[in-house]
N, C-alpha and C positions, 0 to 999 in steps of 0.2 A: 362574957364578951369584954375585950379590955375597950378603956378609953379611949384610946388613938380609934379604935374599930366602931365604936359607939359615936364619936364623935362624926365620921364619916357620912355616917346614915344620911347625916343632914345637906350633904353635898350630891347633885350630880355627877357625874361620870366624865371630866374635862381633859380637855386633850392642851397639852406641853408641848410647844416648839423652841430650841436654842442656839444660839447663835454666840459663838466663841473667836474672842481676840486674843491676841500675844501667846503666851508660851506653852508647850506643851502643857507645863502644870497649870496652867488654864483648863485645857481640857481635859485632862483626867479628873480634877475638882467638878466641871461641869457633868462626865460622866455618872457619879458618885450622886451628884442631887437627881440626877433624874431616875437615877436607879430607884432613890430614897421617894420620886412623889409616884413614879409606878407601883412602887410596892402600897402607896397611899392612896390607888385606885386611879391615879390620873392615866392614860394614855399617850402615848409618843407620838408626834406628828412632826411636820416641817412647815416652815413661813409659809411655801406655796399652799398645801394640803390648806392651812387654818389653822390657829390654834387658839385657845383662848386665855391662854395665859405665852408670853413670849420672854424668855429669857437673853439678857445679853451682857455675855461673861468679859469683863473689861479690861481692858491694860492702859497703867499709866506709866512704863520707865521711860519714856522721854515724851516731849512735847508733840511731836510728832503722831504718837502711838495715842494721846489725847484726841487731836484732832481728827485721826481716824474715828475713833468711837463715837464723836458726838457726830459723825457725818454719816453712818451706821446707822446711829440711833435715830437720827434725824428721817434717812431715808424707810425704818422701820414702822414707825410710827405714821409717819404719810398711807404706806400702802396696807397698814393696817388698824383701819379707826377701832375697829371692834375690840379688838384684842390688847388686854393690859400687858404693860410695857415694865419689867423688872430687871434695873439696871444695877450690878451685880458684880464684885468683886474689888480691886485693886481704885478703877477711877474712881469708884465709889467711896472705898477706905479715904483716899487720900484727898478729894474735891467734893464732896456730896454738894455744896454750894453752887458749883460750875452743873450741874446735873439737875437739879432742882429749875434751875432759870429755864431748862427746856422744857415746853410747852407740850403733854402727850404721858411725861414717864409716872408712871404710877405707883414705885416704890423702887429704893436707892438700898441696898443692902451692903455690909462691906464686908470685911476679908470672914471673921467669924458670923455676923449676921446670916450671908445665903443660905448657910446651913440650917437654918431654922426653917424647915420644912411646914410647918402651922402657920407661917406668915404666910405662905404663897396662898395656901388657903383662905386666908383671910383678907389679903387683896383682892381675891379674883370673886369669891362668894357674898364678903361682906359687905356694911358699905363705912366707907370709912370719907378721911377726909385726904385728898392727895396734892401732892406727892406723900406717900409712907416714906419715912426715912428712918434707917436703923443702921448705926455707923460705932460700934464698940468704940471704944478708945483704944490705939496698941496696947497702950500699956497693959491691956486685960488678953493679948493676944498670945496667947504661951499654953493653950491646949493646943493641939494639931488633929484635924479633918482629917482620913482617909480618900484619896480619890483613887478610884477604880475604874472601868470599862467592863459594864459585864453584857453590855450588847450593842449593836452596829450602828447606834445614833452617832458617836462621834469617832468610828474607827472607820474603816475602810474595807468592807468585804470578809472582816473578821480575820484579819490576817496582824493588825499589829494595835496591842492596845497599851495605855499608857498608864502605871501605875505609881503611886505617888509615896514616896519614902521619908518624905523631908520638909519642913518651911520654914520661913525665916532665914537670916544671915546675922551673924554678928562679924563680917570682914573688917565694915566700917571704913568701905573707901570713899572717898571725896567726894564724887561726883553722883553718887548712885543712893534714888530715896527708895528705895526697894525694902527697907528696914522700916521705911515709915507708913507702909500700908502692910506689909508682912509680917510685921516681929520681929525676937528673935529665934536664932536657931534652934530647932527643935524636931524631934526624929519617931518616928512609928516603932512602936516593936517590931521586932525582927518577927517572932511568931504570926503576929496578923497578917505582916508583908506576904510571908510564904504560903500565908492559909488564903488570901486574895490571890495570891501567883497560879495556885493550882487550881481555885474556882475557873481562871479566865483561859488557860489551858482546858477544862472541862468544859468551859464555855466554845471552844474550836478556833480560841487564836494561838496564832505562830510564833509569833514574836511579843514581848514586852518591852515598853519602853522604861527605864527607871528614871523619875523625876523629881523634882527639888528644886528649892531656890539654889542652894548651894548642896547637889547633891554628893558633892564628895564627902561633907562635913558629917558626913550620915555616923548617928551614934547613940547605941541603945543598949542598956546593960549588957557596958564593957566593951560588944560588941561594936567594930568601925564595917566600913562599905566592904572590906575586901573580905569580912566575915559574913558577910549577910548574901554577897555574890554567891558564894563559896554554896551555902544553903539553898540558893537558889537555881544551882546547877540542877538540881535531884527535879525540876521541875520539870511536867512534861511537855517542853516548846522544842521550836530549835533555834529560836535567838532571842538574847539577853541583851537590852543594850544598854549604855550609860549615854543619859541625854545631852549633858553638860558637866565639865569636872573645872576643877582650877591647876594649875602649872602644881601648887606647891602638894597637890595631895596626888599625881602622877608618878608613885613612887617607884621605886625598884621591886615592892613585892605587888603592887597592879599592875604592872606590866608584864611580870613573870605568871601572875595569874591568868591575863588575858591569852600570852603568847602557847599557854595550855594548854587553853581551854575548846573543847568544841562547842560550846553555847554563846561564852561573850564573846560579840561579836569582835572585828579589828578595826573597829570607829571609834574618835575620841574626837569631842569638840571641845578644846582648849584655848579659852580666852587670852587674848594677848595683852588688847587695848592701845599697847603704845609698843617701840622700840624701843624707847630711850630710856634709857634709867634715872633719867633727871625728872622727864613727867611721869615714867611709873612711880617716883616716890613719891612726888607732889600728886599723885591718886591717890598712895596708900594702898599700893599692888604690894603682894607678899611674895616677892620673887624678883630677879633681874631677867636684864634681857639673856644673859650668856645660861642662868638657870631653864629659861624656859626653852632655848633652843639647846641645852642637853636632854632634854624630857622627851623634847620632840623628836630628836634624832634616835637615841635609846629607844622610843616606842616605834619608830619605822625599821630600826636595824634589825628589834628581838622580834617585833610582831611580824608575820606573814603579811603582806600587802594591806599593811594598816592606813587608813588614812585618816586626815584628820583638818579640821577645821580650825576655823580661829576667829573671834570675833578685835575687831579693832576699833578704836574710836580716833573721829578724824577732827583737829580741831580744838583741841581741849586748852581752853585760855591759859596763855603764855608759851606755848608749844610754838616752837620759833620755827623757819627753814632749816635751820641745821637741823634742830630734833626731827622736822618732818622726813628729810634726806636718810638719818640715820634710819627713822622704821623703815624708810622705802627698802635699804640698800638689805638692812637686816631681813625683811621678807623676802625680799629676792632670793636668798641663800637658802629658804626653806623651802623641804619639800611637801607642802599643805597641797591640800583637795580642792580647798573651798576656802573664801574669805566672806568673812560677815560683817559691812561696813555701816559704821553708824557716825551721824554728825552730831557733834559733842552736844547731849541737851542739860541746858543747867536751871536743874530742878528745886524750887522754895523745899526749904529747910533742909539742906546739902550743908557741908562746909565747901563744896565748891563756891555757893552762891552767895555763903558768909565772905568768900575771900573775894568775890564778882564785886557784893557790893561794896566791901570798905576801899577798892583800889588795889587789892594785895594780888590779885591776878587779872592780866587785863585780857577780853575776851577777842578771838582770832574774828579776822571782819570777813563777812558771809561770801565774798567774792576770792578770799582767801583759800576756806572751808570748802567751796565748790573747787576750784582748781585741785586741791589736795585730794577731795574727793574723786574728782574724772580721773588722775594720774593712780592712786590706787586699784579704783573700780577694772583700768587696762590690766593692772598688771595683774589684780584677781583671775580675770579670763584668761592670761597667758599661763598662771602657775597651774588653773582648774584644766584647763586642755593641757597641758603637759603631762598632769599628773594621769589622766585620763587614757590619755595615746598610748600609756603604758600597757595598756589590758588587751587594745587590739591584737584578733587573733587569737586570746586565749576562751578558756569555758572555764564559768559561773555559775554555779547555784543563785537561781532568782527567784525569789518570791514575788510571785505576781497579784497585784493588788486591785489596780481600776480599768477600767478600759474607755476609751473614748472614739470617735469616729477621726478618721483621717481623710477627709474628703471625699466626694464622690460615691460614696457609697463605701470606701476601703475602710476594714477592721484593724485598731490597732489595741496591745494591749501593754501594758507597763509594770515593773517590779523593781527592787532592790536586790542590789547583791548583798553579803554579807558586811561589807566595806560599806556601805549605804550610797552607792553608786546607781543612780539610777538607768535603766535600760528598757527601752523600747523593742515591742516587735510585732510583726505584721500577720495579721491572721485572715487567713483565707474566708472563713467564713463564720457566722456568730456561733456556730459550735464548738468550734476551735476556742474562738474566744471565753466562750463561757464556759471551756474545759480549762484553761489558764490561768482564768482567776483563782485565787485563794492556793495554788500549788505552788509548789516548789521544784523548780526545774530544771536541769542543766543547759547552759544557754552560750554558744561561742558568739562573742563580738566579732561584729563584722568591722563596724563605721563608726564615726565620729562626724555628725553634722554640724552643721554652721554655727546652732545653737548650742552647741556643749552638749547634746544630748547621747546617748552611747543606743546603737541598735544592734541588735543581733538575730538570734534564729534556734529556736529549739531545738535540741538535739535529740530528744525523745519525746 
């Protein structure tokens, strides 16, 4: 009998519930420990079910995404006195102080700590004295976790699970502490990757998602992202996807790769942040504006009906009305899916916030920041319907994922195209529906409602 197995003895049979903030790679690290306390005998539940231990996977890249968590945590904790409270990841790494002052949480783990499967144990059996806090220093943060999905707690009907290739950044741009609760860059073998890829394929999901702090920087003996794709095709899904890349690793041979390929998908979300090349440099973006709007154009000319996203930041101190005018005009001219807007948050121990406090960048005033904000937010909806109206009329491969009710008693069910276009459609009755989920189906667009949302109708 081993030790891990011997040691168990001494526990009950306790049931895990988790609850996940910020980025995909949030959830596939999430999926990965829970995998790690089932196999340690624990059970899977949800907040409603009970559980007796409660997980919640945090996000700190702006202040913002702070305040959600501890309003989470907060509401957590209320509706569940019994159940210890294990708060876990990034807010962790980076405030364990800010975490501690709430009243309820029973142990603070950070980016390397969660992983230590024997502490859960040992909050939830032992008795200790709380808050537990276990918060490495980065500087010890340079092994890399696997995160996997190997079953339906944090996917969706087993249709798309989220696997993790990558962590850490060493971009080193200004505004972003992402490096100071994550590390630096640092990448999975390519063999593990592939031998999880084909587990979660055997497991009955469709799609993978590939994830990373900075997943393009992906690189493992020798091996870069467009190698590991490459091996990745032989797996048996039907979609491959890239979660997040950067402008400067968008090159000429991933875009030839994708425009290939029957598995990667024709989705790229490609961070913009600014238009202007005056505040991309005062970021510390590895790119111009005229670089990323060739990437962009190159990957909609070669790829079939590629779309693609773009995160922006609105606001970034010293960012004048000119600079602001230029992103506007220069978005205007692309042809994006989707826009992903954030209000500039300036994060302790950034060099934005070194340059905040000495005077060296003065910060945009909040009434500023909203205005800039509503005037992008329009024109996000105008490029996302445009881009949209394009499809009307034609047929889709959709994979269909969750279903929800639609008033009245009416069945509706929802999926992705391959372009990650989401699509609505109406099912007559819950066998239909419950025939729709997890397939893949051919699907003509009919409409385009008020909401952005795309519906269609099954064709077989």
């Amino acid at each position: 009998m081993t030790e891990k197995n011997s040691n168990m003895e001494k526990y009950t049979k306790k049931r895990v519930a988790a609850v996940t903030l910020g980025c995909k790679l949030n959830y596939a690290e999430t999926s990965a420990i829970l995998d790690d306390l089932r196999s340690e005998g624990w059970s899977l539940s949800t907040i409603e079910e009970g559980a007796d231990l409660i997980l919640v996977h945090t996000c700190a890249v702006t202040q913002q995404a702070e305040q959600k968590c501890r309003q989470k945590i907060r509401g957590i904790i209320k509706k569940n006195p019994a159940s210890r409270i294990a708060v876990i990841g990034c807010y962790s790494q980076f405030n364990p102080e800010a975490l501690a002052a709430i009243n309820g949480i029973d142990a603070i783990f950070g980016s390397n700590d969660k992983f230590a499967i024997q502490s859960y144990n040992e909050i939830t059996f032992g008795t200790k004295q709380f808050p537990v806090v276990k918060v490495s220093p980065v500087s010890r943060l340079k092994e890399i976790y696997p995160g996997y999905s190997l079953d339906a707690a944090e996917s969706v009907d087993r249709t798309r699970a989220f696997l993790k290739i990558q962590d850490g950044c060493d971009y080193g741009c200004s505004y972003c502490a992402i490096p100071l609760f994550r590390g630096p860059s640092r990448s999975l073998p390519a063999t593990g990757i592939v031998e999880r890829a084909h587990l979660l394929a055997l497991s009955g999901y469709r799609e993978i998602v590939l994830t990373g702090v900075n997943t393009g920087d992906y690189r493992s003996g020798g091996l870069k992202l467009c190698d590991l794709l490459r091996m990745l095709e032989e797996v048996n899904v039907s979609r491959i996807r890239i979660s997040s890349i950067e402008p400067d690793i968008v090159d000429n041979e991933l875009i030839s790769l994708v425009a290939k390929s029957k598995k990667i998908v024709p989705h790229f979300h490609i961070p913009l942040q600014s238009g202007s090349d005056r505040i991309l440099r005062a970021m510390r973006r590895r790119y111009t504006a005229a670089l990323y709007r060739d990437r962009v154009m190159q990957s909609v000319e070669r790829i079939a009906e590629c779309a693609i996203g773009a995160d922006v930041i609105v606001g970034y101190p010293g960012e004048t009305e000119e600079d602001f005018l230029l992103m506007y005009r220069f978005l205007e001219e692309l042809p994006l899916a989707s826009l992903h807007l954030f209000s500039c948050s300036i994060r302790p121990g950034t060099s934005l916030a070194r340059q905040v406090a000495t005077g060296e960048r003065k910060p945009v005033e909040s009434a500023e920041i909203a205005r800039r904000y509503s005037e992008l937010s329009q024109l996000g909806g105008r490029l996302e319907a445009s881009f949209k109206a394009r499809f009307l009329g034609k047929k889709f491969m959709v994979l269909f994922e969750r279903s929800k009710p639609a008033g009245e008693g009416a069945l509706q069910c929802s999926g992705y195209t391959r372009n990650y276009l989401r699509v609505v459609v109406e099912c007559a009755d819950s066998r239909q529906q419950e025939a729709l989920e997890g397939s893949e189906l051919p699907v003509l667009i009919d409409s385009l409602d008020k909401d952005l949302n795309l519906k269609g109708r099954v064709l077989s």
